[in-house]
Structure formats: structure tokens, C-alpha cells
C-alpha positions as a Markdown table, in Angstrom:
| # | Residue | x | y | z |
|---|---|---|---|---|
| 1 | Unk | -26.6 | 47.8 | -12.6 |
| 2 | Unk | -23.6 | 47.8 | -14.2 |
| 3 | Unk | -21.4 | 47.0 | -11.7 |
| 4 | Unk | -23.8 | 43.7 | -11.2 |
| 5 | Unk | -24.0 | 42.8 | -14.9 |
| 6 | Unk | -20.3 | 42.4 | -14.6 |
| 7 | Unk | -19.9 | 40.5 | -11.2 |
| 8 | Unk | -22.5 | 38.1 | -12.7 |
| 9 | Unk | -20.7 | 38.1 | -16.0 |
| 10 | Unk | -17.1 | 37.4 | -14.3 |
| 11 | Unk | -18.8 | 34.2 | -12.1 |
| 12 | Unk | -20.7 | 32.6 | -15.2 |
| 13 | Unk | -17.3 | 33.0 | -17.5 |
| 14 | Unk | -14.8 | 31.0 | -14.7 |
| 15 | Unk | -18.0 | 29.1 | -14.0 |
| 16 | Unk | -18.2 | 27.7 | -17.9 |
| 17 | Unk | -14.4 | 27.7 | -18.3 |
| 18 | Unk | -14.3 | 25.1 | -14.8 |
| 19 | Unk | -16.7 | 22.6 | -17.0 |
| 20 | Unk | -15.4 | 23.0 | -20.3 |
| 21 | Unk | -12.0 | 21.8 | -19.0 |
| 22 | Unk | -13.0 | 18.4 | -17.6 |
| 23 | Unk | -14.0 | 19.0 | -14.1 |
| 24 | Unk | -11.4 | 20.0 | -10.7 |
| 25 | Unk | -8.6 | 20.9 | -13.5 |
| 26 | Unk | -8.1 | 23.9 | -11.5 |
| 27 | Unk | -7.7 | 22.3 | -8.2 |
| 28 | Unk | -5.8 | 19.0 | -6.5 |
| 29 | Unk | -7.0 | 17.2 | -3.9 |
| 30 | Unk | -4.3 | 14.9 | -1.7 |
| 31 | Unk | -2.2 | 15.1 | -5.0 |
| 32 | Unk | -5.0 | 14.0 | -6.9 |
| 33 | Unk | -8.2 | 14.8 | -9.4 |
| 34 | Unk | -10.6 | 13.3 | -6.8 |
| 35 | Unk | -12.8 | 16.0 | -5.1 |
| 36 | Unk | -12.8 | 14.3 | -2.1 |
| 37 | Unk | -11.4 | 14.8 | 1.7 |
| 38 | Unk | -10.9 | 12.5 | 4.3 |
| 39 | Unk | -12.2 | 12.4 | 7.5 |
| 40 | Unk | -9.3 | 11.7 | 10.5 |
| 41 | Unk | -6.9 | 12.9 | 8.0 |
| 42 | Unk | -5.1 | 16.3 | 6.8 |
| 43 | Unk | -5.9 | 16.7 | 3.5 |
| 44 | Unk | -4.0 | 18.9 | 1.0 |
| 45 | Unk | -5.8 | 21.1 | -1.0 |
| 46 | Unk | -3.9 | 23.1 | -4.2 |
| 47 | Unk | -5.4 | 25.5 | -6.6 |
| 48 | Unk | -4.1 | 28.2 | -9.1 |
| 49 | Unk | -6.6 | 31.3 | -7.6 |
| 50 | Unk | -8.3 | 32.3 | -5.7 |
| 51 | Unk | -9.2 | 30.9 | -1.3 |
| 52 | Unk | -11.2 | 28.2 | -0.6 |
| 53 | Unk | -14.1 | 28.7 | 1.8 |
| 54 | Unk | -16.5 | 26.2 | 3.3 |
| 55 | Unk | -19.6 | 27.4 | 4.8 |
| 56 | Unk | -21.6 | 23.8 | 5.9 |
| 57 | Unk | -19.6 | 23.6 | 9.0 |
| 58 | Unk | -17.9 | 20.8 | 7.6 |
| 59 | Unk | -14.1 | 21.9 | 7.0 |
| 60 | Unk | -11.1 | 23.4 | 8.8 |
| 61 | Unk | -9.2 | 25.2 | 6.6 |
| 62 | Unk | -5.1 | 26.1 | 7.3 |
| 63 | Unk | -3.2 | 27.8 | 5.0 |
| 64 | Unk | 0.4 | 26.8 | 4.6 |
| 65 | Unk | 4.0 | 29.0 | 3.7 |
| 66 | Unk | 3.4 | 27.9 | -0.3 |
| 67 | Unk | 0.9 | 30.2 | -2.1 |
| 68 | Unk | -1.9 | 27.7 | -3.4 |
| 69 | Unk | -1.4 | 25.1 | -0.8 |
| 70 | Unk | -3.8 | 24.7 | 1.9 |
| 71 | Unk | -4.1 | 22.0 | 4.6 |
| 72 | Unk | -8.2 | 20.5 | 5.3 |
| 73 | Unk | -9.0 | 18.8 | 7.8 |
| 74 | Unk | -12.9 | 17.3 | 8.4 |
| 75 | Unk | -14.6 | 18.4 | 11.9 |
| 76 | Unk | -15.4 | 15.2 | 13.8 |
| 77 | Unk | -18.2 | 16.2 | 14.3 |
| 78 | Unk | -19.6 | 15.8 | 10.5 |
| 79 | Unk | -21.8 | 13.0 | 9.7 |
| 80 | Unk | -22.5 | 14.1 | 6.1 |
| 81 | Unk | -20.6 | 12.0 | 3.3 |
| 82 | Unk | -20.8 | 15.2 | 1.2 |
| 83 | Unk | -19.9 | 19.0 | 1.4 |
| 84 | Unk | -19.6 | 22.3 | -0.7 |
| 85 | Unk | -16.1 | 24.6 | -1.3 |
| 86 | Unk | -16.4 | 28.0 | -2.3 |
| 87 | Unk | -14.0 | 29.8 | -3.8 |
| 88 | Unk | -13.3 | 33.8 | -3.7 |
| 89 | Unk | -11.3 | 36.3 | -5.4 |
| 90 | Unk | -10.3 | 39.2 | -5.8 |
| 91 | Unk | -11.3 | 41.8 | -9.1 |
| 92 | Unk | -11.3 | 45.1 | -10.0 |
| 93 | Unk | -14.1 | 46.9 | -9.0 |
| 94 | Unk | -15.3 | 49.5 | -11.9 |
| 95 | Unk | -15.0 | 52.5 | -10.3 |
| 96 | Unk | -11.8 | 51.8 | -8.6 |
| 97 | Unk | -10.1 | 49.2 | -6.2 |
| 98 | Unk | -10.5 | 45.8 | -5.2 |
| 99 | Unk | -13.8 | 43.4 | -4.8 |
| 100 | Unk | -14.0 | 40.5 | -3.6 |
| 101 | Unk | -16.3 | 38.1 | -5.4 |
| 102 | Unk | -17.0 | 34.3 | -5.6 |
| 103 | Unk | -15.6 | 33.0 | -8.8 |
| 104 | Unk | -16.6 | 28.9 | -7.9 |
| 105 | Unk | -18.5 | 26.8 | -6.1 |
| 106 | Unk | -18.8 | 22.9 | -6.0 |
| 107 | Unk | -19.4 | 19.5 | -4.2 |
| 108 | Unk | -16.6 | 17.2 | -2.6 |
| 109 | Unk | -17.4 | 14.5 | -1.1 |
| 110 | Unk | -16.3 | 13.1 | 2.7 |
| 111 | Unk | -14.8 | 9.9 | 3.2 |
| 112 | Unk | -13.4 | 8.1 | 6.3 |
| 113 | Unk | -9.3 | 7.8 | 6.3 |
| 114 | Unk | -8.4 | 4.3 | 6.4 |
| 115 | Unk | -6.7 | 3.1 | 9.3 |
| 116 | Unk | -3.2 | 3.8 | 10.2 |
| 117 | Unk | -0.5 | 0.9 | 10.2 |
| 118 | Unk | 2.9 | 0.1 | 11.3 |
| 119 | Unk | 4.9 | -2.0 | 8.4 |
| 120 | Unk | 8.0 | -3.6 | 9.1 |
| 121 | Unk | 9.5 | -4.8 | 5.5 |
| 122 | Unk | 6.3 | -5.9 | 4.0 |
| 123 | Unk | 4.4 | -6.9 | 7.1 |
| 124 | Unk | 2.0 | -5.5 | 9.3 |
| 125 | Unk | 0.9 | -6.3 | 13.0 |
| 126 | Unk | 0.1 | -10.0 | 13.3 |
| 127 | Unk | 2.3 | -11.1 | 10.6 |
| 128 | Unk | 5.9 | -12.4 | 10.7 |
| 129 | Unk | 8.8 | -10.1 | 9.9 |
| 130 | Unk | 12.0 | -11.3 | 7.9 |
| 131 | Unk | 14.7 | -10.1 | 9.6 |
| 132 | Unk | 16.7 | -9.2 | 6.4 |
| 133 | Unk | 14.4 | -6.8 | 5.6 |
| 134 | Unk | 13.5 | -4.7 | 9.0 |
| 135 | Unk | 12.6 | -1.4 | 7.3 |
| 136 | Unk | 9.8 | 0.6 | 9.2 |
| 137 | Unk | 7.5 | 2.9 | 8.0 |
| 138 | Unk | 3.6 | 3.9 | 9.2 |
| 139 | Unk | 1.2 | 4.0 | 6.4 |
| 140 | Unk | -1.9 | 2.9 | 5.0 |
| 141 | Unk | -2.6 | -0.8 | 3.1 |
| 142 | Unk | -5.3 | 1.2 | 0.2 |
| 143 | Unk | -3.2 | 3.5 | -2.5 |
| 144 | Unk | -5.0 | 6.1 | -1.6 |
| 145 | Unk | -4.6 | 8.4 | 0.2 |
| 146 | Unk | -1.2 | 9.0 | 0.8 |
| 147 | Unk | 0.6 | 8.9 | 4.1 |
| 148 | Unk | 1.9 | 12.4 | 5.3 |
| 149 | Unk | 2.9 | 11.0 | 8.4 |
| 150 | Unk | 6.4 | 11.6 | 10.2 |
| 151 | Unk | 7.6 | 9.3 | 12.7 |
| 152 | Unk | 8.3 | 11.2 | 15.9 |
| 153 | Unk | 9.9 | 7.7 | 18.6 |
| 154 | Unk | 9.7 | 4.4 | 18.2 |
| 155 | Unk | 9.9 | 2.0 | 21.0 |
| 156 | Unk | 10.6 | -1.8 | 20.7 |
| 157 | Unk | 9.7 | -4.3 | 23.3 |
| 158 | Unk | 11.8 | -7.2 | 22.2 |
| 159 | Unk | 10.4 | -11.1 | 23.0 |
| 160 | Unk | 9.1 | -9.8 | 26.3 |
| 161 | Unk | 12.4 | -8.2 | 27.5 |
| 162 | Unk | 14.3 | -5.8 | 26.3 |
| 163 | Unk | 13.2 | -2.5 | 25.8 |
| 164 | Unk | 14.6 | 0.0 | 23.4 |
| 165 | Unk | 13.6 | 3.7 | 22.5 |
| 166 | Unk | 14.6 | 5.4 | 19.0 |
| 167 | Unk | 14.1 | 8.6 | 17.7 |
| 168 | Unk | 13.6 | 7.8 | 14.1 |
| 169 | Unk | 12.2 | 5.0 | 11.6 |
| 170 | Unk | 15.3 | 4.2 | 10.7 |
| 171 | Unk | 16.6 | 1.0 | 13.2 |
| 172 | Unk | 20.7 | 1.4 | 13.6 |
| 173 | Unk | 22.9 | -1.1 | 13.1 |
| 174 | Unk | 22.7 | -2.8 | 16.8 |
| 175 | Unk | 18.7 | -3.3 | 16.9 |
| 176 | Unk | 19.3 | -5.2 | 13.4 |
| 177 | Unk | 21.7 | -7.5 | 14.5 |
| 178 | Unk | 19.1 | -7.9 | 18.2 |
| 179 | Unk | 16.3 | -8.7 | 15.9 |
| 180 | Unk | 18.3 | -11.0 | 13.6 |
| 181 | Unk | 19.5 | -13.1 | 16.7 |
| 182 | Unk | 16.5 | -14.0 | 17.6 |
| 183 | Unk | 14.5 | -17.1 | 17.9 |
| 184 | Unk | 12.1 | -17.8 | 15.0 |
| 185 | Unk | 8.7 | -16.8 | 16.4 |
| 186 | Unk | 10.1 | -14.6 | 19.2 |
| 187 | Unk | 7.9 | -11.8 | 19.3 |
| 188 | Unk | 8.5 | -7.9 | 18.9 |
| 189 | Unk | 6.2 | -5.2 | 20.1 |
| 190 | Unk | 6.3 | -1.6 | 18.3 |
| 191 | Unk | 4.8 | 1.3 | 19.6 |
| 192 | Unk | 5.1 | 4.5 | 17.1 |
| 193 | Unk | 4.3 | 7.9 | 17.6 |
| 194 | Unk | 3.6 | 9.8 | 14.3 |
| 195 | Unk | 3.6 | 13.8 | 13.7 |
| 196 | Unk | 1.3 | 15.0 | 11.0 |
| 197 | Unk | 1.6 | 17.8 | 8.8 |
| 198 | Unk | -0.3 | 19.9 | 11.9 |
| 199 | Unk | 1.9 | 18.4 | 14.7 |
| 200 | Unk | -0.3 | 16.9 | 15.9 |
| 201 | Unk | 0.8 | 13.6 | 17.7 |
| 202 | Unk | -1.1 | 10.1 | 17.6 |
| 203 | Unk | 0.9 | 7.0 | 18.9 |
| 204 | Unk | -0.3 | 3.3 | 16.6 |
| 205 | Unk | 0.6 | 0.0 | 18.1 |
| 206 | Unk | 1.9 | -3.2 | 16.9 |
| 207 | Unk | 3.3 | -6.6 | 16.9 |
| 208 | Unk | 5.4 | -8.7 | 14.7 |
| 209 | Unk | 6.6 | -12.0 | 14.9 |
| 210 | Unk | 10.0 | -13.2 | 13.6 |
| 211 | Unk | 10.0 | -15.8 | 10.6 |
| 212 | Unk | 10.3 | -19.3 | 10.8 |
């Protein structure tokens, strides 16, 4: 009996102490306050104790090298817009050793991951590029979330001819001065393969046009 008064007791006192400090202070979702994950997407999930569980089916759950960081990722397979995270730790049992116990549980919800994009400067596929700014990067047009994407190869199809592979986001010196030399309206195709923080691989097309 006693032993359950103070399991009980332990919950209710994190349980209180979770709503008398504003909400998810305890926990970060994607860097933010938000308790929500995205779907096509791998989430980051940080929190001071304790291991997040899922038991609706809805979550994958990796941990990472950094103690409080976990990587979430939302099974395909989910069709619910909501879910629930549980959250264990371990105490000391009362006659000796370690319990362990569920110290939180609460509601996130599930959104869809907006889509992925290749930028070139300030443009995205369809758009013209100006050729004094031919910075790439692959991200998304809302704020949030964040992209953790790494860009794996790039490949440029350039106005219908030329083909040219890189290894990085970051064009060299000779595509610049290519891509500068050409005709206004002459068109450049990208094709980008991305890493994210599982390794796993996606490849996002796109084409650009260059400025009048």
C-alpha cells in the first residue's frame, strides 16, 4: 500500500509541476514549444528526464549520441491528426533498487510536413534565377519546420545540354561563370538528392530559368 501511495504520489507531483509551469516547458519539439510532429518528416524531440514512449502506433522513436535528444518520425501509415507521448522514469523503489514508473503523459498533435523545395538565391522551380546570386539550398517556403536536410549530389542540366554532377550545394567557381554566360531565359534543370538526419535519401527536382 505503501509502496502505491508513493508511485501515485511521485506521478501527481511532476504531473501538477508540468501545468503549473506553462505547458511542454520540460520538453522541445523541432526546436520549439509546439507539441506537435510532422508527418514525412524527422522530428526532434528534447526533454530534461526521463524516455518518451508512444503506445497508439503512431510514432517511431530513435534515440540519438546526445542524452535528451531523440529523433520521431510519424508511421505512414497514421491517419490520425493527434497522438499521445508517455514518458517513464526511473525512481527508487522503497525497499531497495530501481522502478520504473510513468512520470507524464500528454497529447501532440500530427501534421503533414510541407513540401520539400530546391531554392537557388531566392527562387524556387518555375521562377527565374539571377545569376549574381546562385546560392542553393533545399528547404521549405513556411518557417516552420525547420529543414534538417543535407544535400548529398547535385546535378545540373544546363539549357538542354550540358550536364554537370557536384557533390555539394555549394556551385565552384566554373558552374558560376556557365550559368552567368547564359542567355536570358535559358533554362537550368536541378535534380538534388538530400540525406536526412536518418540517412535516408530522397532526390527533389527542379527548374529555373535565367533572368531577363
Amino acid at each position: 500500500m505503501f509502496k502505491t501511495t508513493l508511485l501515485f504520489c511521485f506521478i501527481t507531483f511532476l504531473s501538477v509541476a508540468q501545468i503549473k509551469d506553462n505547458g511542454f516547458y520540460k520538453y522541445t519539439f523541432n526546436n520549439g514549444k509546439e507539441a506537435a510532429f510532422y508527418k514525412g518528416y524527422v522530428n526532434t524531440f528534447k526533454l530534461k528526464e526521463g524516455t518518451p514512449l508512444n503506445f497508439d502506433g503512431a510514432l517511431r522513436i530513435h534515440t540519438t549520441d546526445i542524452l535528451g535528444v531523440y529523433r520521431v518520425e510519424v508511421l505512414d501509415t497514421v491517419t490520425s491528426l493527434s497522438g499521445k507521448l508517455n514518458i517513464t522514469a526511473y525512481i527508487e523503489a522503497p525497499e531497495g533498487g530501481r522502478e520504473k514508473v510513468f512520470i507524464d503523459k500528454f497529447p501532440f498533435e500530427i501534421k503533414e510536413a510541407p513540401s520539400l523545395h530546391v531554392f537557388i538565391g531566392n527562387s524556387v522551380s518555375g521562377e527565374n534565377i539571377d545569376t549574381s546570386n546562385l546560392r542553393l539550398k533545399v528547404g521549405f517556403i513556411e518557417p516552420l519546420p525547420v529543414s534538417n536536410y543535407k544535400v548529398a549530389e547535385v546535378s545540373l542540366i544546363i539549357d538542354k545540354k550540358e550536364v554537370i554532377t557536384l557533390n555539394s550545394e555549394d556551385f565552384n567557381q566554373s558552374v558560376k561563370r556557365k550559368l552567368s554566360r547564359l542567355n536570358s531565359g535559358a533554362e537550368v534543370r536541378v535534380s538534388v538528392t538530400v540525406k536526412d538526419p536518418l540517412d535516408k535519401t530522397k532526390r527533389i527536382n527542379a527548374v529555373f530559368f535565367i533572368e531577363p
